[in-house]
C-alpha positions as CSV (number, residue, x, y, z in Angstrom):
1,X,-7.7,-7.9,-5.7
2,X,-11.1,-6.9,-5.4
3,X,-12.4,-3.4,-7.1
4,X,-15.1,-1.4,-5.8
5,X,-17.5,-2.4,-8.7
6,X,-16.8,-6.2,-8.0
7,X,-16.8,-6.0,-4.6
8,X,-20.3,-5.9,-3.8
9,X,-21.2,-9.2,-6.0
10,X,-22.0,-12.5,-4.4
11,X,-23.6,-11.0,-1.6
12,X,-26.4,-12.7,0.4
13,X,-29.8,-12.4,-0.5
14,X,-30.9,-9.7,2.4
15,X,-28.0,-7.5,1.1
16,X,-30.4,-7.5,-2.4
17,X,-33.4,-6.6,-0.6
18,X,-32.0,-3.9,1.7
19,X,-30.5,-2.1,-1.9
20,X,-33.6,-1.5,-3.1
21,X,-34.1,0.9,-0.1
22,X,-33.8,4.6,-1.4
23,X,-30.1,5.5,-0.4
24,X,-29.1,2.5,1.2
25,X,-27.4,1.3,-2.1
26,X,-25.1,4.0,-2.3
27,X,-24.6,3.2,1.5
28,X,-23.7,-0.1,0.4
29,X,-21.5,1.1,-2.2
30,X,-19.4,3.3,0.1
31,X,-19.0,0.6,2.6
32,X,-17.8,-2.0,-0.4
33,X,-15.4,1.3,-1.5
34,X,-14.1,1.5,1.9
35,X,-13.5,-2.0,2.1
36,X,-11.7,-2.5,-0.8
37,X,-9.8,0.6,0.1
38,X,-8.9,-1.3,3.3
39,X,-7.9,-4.5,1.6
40,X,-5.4,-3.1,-1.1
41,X,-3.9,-1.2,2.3
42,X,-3.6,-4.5,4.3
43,X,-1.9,-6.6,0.4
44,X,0.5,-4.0,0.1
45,X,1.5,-3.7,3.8
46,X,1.7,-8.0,3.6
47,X,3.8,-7.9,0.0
48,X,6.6,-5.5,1.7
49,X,6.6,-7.4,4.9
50,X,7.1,-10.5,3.1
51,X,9.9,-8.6,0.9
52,X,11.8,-8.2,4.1
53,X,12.5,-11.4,4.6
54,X,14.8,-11.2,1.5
55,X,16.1,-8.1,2.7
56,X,16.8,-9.8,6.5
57,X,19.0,-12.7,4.6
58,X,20.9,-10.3,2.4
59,X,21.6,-8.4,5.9
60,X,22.6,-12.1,7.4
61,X,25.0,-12.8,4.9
62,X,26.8,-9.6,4.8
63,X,27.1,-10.6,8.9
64,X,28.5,-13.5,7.5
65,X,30.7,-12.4,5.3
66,X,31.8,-9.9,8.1
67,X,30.8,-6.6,5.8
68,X,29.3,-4.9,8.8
69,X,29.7,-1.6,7.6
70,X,27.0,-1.4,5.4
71,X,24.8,-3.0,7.9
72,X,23.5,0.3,8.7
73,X,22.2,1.5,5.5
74,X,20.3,-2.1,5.0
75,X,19.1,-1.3,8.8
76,X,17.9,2.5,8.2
77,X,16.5,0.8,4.7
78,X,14.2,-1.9,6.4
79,X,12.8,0.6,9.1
80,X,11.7,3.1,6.0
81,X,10.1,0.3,5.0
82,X,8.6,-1.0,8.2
83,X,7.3,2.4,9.1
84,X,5.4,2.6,5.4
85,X,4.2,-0.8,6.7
86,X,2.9,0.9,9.5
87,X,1.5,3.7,7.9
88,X,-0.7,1.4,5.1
89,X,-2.4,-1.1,8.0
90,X,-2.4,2.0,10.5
91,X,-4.3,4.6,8.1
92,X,-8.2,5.2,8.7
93,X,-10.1,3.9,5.3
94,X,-10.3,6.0,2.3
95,X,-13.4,8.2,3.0
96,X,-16.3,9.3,5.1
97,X,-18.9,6.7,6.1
98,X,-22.9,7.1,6.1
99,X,-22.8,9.2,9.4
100,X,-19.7,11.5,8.9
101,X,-19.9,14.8,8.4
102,X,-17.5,15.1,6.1
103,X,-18.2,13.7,2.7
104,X,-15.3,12.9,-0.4
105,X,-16.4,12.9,-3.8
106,X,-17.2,10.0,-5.5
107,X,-14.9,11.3,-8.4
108,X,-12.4,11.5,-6.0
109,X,-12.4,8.6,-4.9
110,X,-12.1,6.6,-8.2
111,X,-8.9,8.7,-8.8
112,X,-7.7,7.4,-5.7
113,X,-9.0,4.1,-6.3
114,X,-6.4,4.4,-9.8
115,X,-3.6,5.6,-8.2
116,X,-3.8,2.6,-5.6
117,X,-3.8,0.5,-8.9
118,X,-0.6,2.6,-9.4
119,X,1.0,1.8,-6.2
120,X,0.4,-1.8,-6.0
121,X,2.3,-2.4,-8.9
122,X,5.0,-0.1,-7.5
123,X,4.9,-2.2,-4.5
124,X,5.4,-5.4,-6.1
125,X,8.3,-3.7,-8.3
126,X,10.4,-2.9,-5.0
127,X,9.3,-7.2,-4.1
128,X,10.8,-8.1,-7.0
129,X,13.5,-5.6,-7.1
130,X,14.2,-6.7,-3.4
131,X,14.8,-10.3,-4.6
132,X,16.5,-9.8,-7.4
133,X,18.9,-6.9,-6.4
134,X,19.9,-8.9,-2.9
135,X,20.6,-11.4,-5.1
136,X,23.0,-10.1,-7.8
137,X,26.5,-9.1,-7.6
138,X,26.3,-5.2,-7.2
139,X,28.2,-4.0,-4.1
140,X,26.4,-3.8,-1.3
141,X,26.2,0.2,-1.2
142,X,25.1,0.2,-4.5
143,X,22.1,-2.0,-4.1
144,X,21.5,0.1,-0.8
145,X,21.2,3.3,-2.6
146,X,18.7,1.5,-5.2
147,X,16.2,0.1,-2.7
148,X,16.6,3.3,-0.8
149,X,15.7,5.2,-3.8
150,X,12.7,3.3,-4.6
151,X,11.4,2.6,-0.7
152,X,11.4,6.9,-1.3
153,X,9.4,6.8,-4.6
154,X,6.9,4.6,-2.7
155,X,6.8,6.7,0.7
156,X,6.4,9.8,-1.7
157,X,3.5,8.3,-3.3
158,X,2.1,7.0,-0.9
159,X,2.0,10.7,0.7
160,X,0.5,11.8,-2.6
161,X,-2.4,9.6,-1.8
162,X,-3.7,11.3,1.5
163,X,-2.7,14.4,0.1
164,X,-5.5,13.8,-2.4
165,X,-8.0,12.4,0.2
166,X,-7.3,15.6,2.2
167,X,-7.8,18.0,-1.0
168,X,-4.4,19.5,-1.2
169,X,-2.7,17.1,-3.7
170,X,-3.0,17.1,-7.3
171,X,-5.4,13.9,-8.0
């Protein structure tokens, strides 16, 4: 995954020249920000969409195994997750551009940019926990009520995060 201080290498040659133009390096900078902001959206929306697929054959063998009554936890459990999907590819990127009005501090932003660190590796914690849980031999409540719980840890911080683009959360 790409961090804003790596993202702007191996740029093309014009890219050089135009950052020697007073103020159009930190434009440059902002844009790479925003970018990478985008990009650690659009890998942790594609890691829990591809956790669902574990989740959808857990779900097909309790069909199979005719234990249909805890199909609707695993049901409500994959549309929390979908919707956080949703909400990751869906949300505008991390900060004003060159034009806005509006402008985020640079300060700011590299807090965020650690607690995304954060919540990718939460994300691939519920992955893993997703493949491993569906496949042990708790009940099927049990391992509900443990994806549930986490799927709400995520959602939670994820909230935190445009709470501290917006200037009302703790960063």
């Amino acid at each position: 995954m790409s961090t804003p201080d790596s993202h702007s290498q191996n740029r093309n040659v014009l890219e050089g020249i135009l950052r020697k133009i007073p103020g159009f390096k930190g434009y440059l900078e902002k844009e790479y920000r925003r970018e990478s902001d985008h990009l650690t959206r659009v890998w942790m929306a594609d890691q829990l969409q591809q956790s669902k697929a574990d989740l959808d054959n857990y779900m097909q063998s309790l069909v199979d195994q005719v234990q249909l009554d805890d199909l609707p936890a695993f049901e409500r459990l994959r549309a929390r997750i979908d919707k956080l999907i949703s909400k990751m590819r869906g949300d505008v990127r991390g900060y004003s551009g060159f034009f806005d009005y509006v402008r985020v501090d640079e300060a700011l932003l590299e807090k965020v940019y650690h607690h995304d660190q954060m919540l990718m590796q939460d994300v691939e914690v519920l992955t893993n926990s997703v493949h491993s849980t569906t496949a042990s031999g708790q009940s099927p409540a049990q391992i509900a009520s443990t994806l549930s719980s986490q799927v709400e840890a995520l959602q939670s911080k994820y909230d935190h995060r445009a709470e501290m683009l917006l200037g009302v959360g703790k960063p």
